[in-house]
Backbone as CSV, one residue per row, in Angstrom:
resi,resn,N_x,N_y,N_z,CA_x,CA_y,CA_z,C_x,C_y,C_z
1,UNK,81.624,99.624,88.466,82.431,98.427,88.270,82.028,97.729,86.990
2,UNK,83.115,96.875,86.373,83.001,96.142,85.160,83.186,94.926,85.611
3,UNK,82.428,93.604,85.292,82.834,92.567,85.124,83.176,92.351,83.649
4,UNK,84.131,91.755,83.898,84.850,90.959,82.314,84.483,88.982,82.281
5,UNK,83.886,88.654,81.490,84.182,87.165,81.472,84.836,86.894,79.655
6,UNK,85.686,86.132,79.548,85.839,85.912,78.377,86.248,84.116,78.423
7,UNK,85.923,83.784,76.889,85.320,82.191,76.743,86.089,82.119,75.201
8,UNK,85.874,80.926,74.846,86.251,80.197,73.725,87.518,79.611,73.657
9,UNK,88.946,79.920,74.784,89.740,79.513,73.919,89.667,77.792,74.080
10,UNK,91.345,77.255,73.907,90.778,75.750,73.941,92.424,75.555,73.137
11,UNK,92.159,74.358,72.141,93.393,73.784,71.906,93.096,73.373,70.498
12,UNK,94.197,73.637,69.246,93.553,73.746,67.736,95.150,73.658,67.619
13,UNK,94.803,73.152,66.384,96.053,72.701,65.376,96.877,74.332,64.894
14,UNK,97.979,74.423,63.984,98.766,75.315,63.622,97.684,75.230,62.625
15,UNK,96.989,76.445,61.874,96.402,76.864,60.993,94.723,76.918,60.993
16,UNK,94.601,76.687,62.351,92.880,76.406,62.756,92.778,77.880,63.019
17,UNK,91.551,77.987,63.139,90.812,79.221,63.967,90.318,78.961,65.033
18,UNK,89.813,80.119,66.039,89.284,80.427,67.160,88.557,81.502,67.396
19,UNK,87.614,81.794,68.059,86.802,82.966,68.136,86.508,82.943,69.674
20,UNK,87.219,84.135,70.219,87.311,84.289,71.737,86.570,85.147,71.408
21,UNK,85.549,85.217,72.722,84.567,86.354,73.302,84.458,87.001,74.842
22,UNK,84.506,88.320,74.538,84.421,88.235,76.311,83.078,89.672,76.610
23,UNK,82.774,89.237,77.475,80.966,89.642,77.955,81.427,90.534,78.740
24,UNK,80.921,91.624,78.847,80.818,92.798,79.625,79.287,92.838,80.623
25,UNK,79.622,93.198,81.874,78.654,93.231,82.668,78.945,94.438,83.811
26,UNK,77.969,95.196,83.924,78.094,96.616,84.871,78.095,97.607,84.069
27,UNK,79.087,98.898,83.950,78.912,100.034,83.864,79.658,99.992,82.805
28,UNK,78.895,99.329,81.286,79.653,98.823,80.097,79.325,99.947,79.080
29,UNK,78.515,100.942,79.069,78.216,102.564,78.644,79.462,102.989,78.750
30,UNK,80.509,103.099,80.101,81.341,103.780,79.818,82.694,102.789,79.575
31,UNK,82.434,102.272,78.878,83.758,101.652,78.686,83.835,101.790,77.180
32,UNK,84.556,103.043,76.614,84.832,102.943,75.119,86.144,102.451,74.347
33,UNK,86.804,102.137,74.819,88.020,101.109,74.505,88.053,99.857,74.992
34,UNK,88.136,98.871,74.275,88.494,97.564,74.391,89.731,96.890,73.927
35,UNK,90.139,96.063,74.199,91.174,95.148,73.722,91.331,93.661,74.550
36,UNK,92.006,92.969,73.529,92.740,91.927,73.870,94.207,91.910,73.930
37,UNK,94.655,91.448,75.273,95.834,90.985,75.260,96.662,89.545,75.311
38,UNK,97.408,89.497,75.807,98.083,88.237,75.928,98.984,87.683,76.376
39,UNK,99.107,86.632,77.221,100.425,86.200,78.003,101.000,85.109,78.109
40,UNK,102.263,84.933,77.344,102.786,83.584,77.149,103.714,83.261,78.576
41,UNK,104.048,81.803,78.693,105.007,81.375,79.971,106.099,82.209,80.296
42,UNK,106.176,82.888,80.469,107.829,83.242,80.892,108.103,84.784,80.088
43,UNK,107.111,85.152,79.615,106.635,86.527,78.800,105.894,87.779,79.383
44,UNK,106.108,88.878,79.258,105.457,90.042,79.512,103.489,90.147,78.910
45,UNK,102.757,90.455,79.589,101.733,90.344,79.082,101.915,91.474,78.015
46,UNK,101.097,91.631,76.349,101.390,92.131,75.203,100.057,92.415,74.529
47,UNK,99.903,94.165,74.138,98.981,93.962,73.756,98.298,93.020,72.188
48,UNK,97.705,92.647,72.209,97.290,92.096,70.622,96.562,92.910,69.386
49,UNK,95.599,93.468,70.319,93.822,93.850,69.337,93.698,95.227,70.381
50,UNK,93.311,96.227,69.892,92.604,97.025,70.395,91.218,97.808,69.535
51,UNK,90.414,98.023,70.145,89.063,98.825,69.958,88.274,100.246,70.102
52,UNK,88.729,101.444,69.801,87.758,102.499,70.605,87.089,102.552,69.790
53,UNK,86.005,103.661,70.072,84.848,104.278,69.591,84.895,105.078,68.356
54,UNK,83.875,104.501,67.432,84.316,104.849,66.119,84.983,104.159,64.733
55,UNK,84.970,102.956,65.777,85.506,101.852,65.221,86.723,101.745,64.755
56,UNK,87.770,102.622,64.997,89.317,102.406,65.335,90.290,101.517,65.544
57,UNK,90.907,100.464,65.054,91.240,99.222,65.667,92.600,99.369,65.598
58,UNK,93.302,98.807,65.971,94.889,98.223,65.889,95.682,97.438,66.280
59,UNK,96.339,96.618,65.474,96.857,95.268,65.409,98.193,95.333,66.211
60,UNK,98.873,94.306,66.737,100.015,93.791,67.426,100.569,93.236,65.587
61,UNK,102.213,93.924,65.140,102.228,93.036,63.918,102.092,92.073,63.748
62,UNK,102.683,91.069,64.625,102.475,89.809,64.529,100.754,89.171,64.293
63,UNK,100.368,89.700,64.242,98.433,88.993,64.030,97.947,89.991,63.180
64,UNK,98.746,90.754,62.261,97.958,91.566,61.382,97.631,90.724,60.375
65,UNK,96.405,90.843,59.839,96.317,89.945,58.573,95.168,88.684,59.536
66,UNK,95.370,88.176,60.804,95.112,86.913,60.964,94.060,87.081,61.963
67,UNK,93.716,88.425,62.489,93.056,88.591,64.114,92.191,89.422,63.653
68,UNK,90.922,89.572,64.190,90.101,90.709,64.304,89.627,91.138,65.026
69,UNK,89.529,92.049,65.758,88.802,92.586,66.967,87.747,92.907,66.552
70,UNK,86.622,92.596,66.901,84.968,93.548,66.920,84.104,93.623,68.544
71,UNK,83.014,94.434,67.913,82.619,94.813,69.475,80.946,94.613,68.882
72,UNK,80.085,93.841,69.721,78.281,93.901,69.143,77.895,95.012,70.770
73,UNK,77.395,96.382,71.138,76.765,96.723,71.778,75.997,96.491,72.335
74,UNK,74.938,95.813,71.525,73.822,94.982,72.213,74.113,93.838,73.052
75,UNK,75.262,93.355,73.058,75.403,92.260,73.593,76.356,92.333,74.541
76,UNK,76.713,93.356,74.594,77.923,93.535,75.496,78.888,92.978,75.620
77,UNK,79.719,92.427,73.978,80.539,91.656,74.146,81.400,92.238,73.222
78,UNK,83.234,91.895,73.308,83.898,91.861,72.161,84.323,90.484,71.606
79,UNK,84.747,90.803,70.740,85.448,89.315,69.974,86.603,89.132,69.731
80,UNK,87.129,88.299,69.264,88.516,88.485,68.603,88.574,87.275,68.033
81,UNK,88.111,87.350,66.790,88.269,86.242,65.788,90.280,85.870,65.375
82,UNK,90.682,84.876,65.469,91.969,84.240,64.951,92.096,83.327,64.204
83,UNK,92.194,83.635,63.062,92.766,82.510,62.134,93.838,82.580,61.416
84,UNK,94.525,81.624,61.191,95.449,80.876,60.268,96.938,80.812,61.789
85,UNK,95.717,80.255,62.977,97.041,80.147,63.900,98.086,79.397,64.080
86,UNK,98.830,80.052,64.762,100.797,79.787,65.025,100.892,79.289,66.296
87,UNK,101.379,78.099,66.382,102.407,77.777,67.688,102.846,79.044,68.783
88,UNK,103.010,80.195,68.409,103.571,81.423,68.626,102.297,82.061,69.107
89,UNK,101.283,81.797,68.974,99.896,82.329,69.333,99.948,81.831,70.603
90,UNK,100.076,80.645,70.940,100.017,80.024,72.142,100.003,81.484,73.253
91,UNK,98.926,81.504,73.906,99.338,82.235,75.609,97.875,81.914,76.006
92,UNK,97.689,82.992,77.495,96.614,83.414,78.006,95.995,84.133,77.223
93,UNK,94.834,84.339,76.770,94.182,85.684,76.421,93.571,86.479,77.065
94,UNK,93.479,87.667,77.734,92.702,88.614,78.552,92.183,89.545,77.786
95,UNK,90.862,90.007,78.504,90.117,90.879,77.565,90.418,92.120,78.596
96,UNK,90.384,93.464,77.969,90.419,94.535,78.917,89.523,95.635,78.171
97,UNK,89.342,96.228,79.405,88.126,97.492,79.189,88.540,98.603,79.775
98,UNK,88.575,99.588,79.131,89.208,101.076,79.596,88.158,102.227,79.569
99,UNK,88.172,102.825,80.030,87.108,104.459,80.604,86.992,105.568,79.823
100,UNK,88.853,105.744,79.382,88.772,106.666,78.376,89.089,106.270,76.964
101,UNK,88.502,107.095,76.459,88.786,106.493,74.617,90.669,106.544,73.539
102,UNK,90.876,107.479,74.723,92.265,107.555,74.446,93.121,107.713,75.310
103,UNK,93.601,106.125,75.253,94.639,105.873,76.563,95.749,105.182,75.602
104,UNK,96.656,105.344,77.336,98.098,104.711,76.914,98.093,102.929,76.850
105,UNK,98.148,102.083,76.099,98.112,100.743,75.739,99.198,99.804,76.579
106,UNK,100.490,101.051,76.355,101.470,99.799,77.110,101.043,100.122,78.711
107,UNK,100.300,101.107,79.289,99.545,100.307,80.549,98.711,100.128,80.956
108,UNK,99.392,98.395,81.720,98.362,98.062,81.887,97.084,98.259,82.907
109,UNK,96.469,99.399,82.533,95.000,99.608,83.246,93.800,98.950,82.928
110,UNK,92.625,99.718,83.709,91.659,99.358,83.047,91.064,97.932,83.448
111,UNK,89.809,97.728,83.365,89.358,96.264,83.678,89.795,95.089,83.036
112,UNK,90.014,93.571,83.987,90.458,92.775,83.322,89.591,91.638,83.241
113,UNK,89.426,90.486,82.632,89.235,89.442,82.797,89.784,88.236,83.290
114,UNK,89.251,87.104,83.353,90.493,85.833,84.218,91.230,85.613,83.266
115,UNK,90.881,85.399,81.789,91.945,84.893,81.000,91.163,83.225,80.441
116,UNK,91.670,83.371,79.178,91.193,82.004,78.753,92.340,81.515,77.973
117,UNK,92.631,80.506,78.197,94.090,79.579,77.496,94.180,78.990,75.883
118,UNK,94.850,79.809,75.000,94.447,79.220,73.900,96.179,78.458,73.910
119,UNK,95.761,77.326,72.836,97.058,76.389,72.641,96.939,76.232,71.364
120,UNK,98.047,76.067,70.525,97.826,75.970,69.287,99.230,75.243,68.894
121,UNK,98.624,73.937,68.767,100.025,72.403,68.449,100.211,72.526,67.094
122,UNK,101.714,72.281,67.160,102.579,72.283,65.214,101.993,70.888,64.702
C-alpha cells in the first residue's frame, strides 16, 4: 500500500506562484510514475504533470511553460511547482502514484491522494 498526502495549495492572486507537494509513505520503491492531476467544479478530473523514471515528464498544454513536476527520492516526495497562475488553474489538485512505468494516463488508476484546493483570484 501507498499513502499519498499532498499540501501547499491555498489561495494567490492571477500571476502568483505555488509549490504543491505530496509525500509518499509505504511501498514508495515501487512506485515509478508520478503525477499531478486536477479537478475543477463541474469538470472531469485532467491530467496536468506527469513523472516516470528517468526523468521523463509531460505537460497538460495548458501549464506548459508555467508548471513543473519534480520528484526528491530521499524524501519521498513530488512537487509541482506553478507559476505565472490563471483563474483557469483554479481546481482540486491530486497527486497520483502508479506501479508501472508505462501506463495509460487517461486512467484513472493508481494511488491517490485527498486533494488540496488551489484558488487563484483575477
Amino acid at each position: 500500500q501507498v499513502q499519498l498526502v499532498e499540501s501547499g495549495g491555498g489561495l494567490v492572486q492571477a500571476g502568483g506562484s505555488l509549490r504543491l507537494s505530496c509525500v509518499a509513505s509505504g511501498r514508495t520503491f515501487s512506485m515509478p510514475a508520478m503525477a499531478w492531476y486536477r479537478q475543477a467544479p463541474g469538470k472531469q478530473r485532467e491530467l496536468v504533470a506527469s513523472l516516470r523514471s528517468g526523468g521523463f515528464t509531460n505537460y497538460e498544454d495548458s501549464v506548459k511553460g508555467r508548471f513543473t513536476i519534480s520528484r526528491d527520492n530521499a524524501k519521498n516526495t513530488v512537487y509541482l511547482q506553478m507559476n505565472s497562475l490563471k483563474p483557469e488553474d483554479t481546481a482540486v489538485y491530486y497527486c497520483n502514484a502508479r506501479i508501472a512505468q508505462y501506463t495509460n494516463w487517461a486512467r484513472l488508476d493508481g494511488y491517490w491522494g485527498q486533494g488540496t484546493q488551489v484558488t487563484v483570484s483575477s
